[in-house]
N, CA, C and O atoms as a DFTB+ gen file, in Angstrom:
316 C
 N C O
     1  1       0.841      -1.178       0.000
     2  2       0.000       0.000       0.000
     3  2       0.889       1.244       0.000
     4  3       1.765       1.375       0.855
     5  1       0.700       2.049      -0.835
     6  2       1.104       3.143      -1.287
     7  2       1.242       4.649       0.346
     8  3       0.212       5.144       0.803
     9  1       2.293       4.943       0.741
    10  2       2.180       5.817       1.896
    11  2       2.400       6.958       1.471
    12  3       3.251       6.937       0.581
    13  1       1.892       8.283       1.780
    14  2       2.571       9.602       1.134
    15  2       2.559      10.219       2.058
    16  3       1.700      10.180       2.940
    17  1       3.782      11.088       2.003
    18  2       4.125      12.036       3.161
    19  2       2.807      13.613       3.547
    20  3       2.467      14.404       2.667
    21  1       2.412      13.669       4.723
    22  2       1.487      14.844       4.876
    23  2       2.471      16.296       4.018
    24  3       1.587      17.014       3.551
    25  1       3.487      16.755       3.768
    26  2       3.909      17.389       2.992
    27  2       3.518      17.496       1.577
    28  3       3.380      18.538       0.937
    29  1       3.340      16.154       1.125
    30  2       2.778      16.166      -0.576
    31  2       1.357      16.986       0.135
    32  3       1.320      18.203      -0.044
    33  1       0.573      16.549       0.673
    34  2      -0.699      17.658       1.063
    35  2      -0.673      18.718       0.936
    36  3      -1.165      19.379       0.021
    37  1       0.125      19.193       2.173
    38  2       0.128      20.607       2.171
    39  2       0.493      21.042       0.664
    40  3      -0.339      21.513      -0.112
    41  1       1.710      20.845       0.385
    42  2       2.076      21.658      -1.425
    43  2       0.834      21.155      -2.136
    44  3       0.503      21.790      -3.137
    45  1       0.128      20.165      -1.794
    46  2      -1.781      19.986      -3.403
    47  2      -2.375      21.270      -2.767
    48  3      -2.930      21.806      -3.726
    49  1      -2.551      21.994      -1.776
    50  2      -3.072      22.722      -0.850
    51  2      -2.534      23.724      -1.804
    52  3      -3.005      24.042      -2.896
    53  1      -1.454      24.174      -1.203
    54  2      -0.738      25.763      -1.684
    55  2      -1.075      25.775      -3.019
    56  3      -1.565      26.817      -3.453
    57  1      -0.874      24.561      -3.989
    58  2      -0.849      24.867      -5.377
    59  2      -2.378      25.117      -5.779
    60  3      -2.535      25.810      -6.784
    61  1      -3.607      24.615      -5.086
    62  2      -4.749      24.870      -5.803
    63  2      -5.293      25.903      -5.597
    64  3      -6.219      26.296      -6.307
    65  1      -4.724      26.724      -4.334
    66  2      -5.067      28.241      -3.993
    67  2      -6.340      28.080      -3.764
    68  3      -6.979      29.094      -4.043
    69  1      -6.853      27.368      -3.439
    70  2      -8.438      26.864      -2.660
    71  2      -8.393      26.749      -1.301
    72  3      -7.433      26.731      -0.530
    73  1     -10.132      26.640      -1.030
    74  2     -10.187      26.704       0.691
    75  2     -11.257      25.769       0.910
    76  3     -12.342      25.618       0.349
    77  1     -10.578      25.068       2.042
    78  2     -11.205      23.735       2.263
    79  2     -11.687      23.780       3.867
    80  3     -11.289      24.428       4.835
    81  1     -12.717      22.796       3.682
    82  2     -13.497      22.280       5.316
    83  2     -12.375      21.227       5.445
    84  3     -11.295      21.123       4.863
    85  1     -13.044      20.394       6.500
    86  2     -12.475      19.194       6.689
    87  2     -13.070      17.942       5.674
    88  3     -12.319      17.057       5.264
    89  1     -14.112      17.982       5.429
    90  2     -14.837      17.183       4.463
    91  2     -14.325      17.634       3.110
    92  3     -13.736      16.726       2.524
    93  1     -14.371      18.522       2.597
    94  2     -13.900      18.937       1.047
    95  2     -12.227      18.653       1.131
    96  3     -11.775      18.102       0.127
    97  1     -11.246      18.965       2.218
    98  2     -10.029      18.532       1.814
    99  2     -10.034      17.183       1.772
   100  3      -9.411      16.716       0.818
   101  1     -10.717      16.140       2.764
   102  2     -10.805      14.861       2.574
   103  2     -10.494      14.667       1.061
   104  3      -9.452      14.403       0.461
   105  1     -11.734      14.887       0.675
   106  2     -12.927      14.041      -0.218
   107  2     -11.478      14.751      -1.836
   108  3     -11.394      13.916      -2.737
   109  1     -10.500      16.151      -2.080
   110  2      -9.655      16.255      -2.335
   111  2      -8.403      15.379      -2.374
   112  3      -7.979      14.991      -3.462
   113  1      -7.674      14.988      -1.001
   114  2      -6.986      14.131      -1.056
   115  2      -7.281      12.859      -1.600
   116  3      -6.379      12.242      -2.167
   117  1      -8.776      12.227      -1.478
   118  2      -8.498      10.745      -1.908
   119  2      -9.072      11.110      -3.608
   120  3      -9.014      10.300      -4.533
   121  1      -9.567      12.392      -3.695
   122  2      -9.154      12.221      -5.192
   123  2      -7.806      12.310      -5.969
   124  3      -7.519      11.514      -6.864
   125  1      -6.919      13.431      -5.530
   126  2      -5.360      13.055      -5.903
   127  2      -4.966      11.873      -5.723
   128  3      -4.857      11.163      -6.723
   129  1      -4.694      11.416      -4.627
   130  2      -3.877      10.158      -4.007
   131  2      -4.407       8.885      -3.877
   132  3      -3.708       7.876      -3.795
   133  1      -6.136       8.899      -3.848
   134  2      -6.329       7.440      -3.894
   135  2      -6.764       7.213      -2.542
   136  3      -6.232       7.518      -1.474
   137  1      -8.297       6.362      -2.916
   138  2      -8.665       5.947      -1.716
   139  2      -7.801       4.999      -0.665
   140  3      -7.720       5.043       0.563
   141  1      -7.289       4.265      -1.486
   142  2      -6.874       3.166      -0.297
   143  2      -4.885       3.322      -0.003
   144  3      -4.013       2.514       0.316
   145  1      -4.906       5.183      -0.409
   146  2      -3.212       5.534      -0.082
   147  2      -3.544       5.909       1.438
   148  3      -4.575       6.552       1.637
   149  1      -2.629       5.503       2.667
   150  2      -2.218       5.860       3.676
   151  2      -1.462       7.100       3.736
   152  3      -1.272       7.568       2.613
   153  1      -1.014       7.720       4.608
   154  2      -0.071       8.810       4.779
   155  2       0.592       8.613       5.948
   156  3       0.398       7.781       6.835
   157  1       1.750       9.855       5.796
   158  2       2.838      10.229       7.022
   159  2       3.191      11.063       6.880
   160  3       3.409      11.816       5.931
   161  1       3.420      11.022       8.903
   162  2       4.255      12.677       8.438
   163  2       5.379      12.248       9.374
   164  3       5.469      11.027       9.506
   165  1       6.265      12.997      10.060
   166  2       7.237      13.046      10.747
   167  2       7.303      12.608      12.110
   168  3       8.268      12.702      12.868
   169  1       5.937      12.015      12.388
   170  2       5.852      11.829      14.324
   171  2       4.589      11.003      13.924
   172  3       4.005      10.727      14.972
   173  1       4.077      10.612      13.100
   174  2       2.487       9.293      12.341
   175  2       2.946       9.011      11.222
   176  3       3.752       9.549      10.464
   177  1       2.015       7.616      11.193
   178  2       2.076       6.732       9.689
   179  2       0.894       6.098       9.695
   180  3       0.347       5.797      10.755
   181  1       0.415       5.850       8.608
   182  2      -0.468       4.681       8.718
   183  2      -2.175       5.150       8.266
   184  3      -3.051       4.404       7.830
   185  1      -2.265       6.791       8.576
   186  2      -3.314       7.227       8.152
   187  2      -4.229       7.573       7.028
   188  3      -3.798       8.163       6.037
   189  1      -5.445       7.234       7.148
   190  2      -6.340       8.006       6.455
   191  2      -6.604       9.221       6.276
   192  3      -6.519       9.999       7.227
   193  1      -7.033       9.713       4.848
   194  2      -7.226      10.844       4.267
   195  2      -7.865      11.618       5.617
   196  3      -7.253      12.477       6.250
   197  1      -9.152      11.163       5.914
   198  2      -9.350      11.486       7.422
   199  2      -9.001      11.826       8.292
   200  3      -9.470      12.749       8.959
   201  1      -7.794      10.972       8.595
   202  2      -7.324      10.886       9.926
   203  2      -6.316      12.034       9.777
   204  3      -6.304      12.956      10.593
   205  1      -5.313      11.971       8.544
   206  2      -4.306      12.761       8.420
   207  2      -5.275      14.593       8.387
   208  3      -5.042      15.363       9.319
   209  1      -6.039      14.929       7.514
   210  2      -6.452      16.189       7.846
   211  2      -6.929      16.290       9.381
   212  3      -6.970      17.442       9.812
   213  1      -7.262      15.360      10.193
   214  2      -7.335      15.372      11.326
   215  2      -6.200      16.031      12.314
   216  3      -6.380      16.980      13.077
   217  1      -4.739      15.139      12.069
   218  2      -3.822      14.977      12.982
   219  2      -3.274      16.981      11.904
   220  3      -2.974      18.017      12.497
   221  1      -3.315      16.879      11.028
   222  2      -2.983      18.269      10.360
   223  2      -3.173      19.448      10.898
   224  3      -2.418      20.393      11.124
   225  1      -4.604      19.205      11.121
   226  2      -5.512      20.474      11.994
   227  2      -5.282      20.516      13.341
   228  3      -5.695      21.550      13.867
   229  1      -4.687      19.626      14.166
   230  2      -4.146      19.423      15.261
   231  2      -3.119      19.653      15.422
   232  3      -2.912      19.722      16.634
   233  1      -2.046      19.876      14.714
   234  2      -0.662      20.660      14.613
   235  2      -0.821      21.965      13.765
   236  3      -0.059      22.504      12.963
   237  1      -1.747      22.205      14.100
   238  2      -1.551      23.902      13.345
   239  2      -1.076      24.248      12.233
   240  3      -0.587      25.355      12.008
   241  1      -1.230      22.824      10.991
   242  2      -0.748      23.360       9.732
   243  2      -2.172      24.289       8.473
   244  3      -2.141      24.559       7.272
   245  1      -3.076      24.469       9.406
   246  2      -4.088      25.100       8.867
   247  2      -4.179      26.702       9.181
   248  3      -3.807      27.104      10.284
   249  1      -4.700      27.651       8.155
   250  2      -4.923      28.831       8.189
   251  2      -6.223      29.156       7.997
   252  3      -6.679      28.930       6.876
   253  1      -7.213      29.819       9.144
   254  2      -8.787      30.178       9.040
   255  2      -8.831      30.962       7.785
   256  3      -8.071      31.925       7.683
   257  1      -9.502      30.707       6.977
   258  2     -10.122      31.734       6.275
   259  2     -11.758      31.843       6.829
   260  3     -12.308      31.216       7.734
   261  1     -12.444      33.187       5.654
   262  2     -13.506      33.047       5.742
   263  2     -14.567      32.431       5.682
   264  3     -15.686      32.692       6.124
   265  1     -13.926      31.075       4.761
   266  2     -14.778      30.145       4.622
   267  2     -14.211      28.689       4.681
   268  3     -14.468      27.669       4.041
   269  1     -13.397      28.964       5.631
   270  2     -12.996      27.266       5.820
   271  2     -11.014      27.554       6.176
   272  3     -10.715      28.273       7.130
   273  1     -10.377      27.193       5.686
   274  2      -9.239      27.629       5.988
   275  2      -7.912      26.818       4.688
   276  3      -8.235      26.224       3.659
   277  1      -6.911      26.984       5.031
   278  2      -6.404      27.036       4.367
   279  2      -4.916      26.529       4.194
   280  3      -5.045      25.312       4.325
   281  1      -3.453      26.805       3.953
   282  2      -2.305      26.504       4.440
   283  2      -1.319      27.479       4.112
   284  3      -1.836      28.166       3.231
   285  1      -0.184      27.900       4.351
   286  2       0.996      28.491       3.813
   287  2       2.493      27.801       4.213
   288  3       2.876      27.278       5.259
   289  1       3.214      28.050       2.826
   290  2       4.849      26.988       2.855
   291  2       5.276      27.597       4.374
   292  3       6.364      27.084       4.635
   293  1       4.998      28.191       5.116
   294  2       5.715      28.658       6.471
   295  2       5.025      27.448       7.294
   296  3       5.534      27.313       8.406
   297  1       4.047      26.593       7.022
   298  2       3.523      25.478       7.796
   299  2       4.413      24.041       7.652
   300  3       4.665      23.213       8.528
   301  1       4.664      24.051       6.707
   302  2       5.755      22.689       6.318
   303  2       6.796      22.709       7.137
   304  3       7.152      23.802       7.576
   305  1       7.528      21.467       7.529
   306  2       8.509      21.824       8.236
   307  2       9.890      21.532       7.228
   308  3       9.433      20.774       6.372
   309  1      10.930      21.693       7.000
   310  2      11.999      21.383       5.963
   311  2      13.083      20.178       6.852
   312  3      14.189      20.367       7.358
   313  1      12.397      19.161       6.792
   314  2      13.227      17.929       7.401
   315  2      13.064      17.130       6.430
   316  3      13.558      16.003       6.467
């Protein structure tokens, strides 16, 4: 099974210049990457599209907008 780093996220994020809920980035990621791709990031593995915008929004790699929120490359970490 295919794993991708929460980084490929964030950069599909920055590049579509869109603003997402938690349901619309989902339902985003498993259209890029594929329902049955897992993810990781630097401290998790193993997650769902779900789970990972979950654990995302829980480390503060999200920015509120007006209608949902968002990301910027100052959220990535360079490891």
């Amino acid at each position: 099974m295919a794993s991708v780093h929460g980084h490929e996220v964030l950069n599909m994020m920055i590049a579509s210049g869109e603003h997402y809920s938690n349901e619309s980035l989902a339902a985003a990621i498993i259209t890029r990457f594929g329902a049955d791709t897992r993810f990781h990031t630097c401290s998790a593995e193993g997650m769902t599209a779900v789970e990972l915008v979950a654990f995302l929004a829980s480390k503060g790699k999200f920015v509120p907008v007006e209608d949902g929120f968002s990301t910027h490359e100052s959220k990535i970490c360079n490891h």
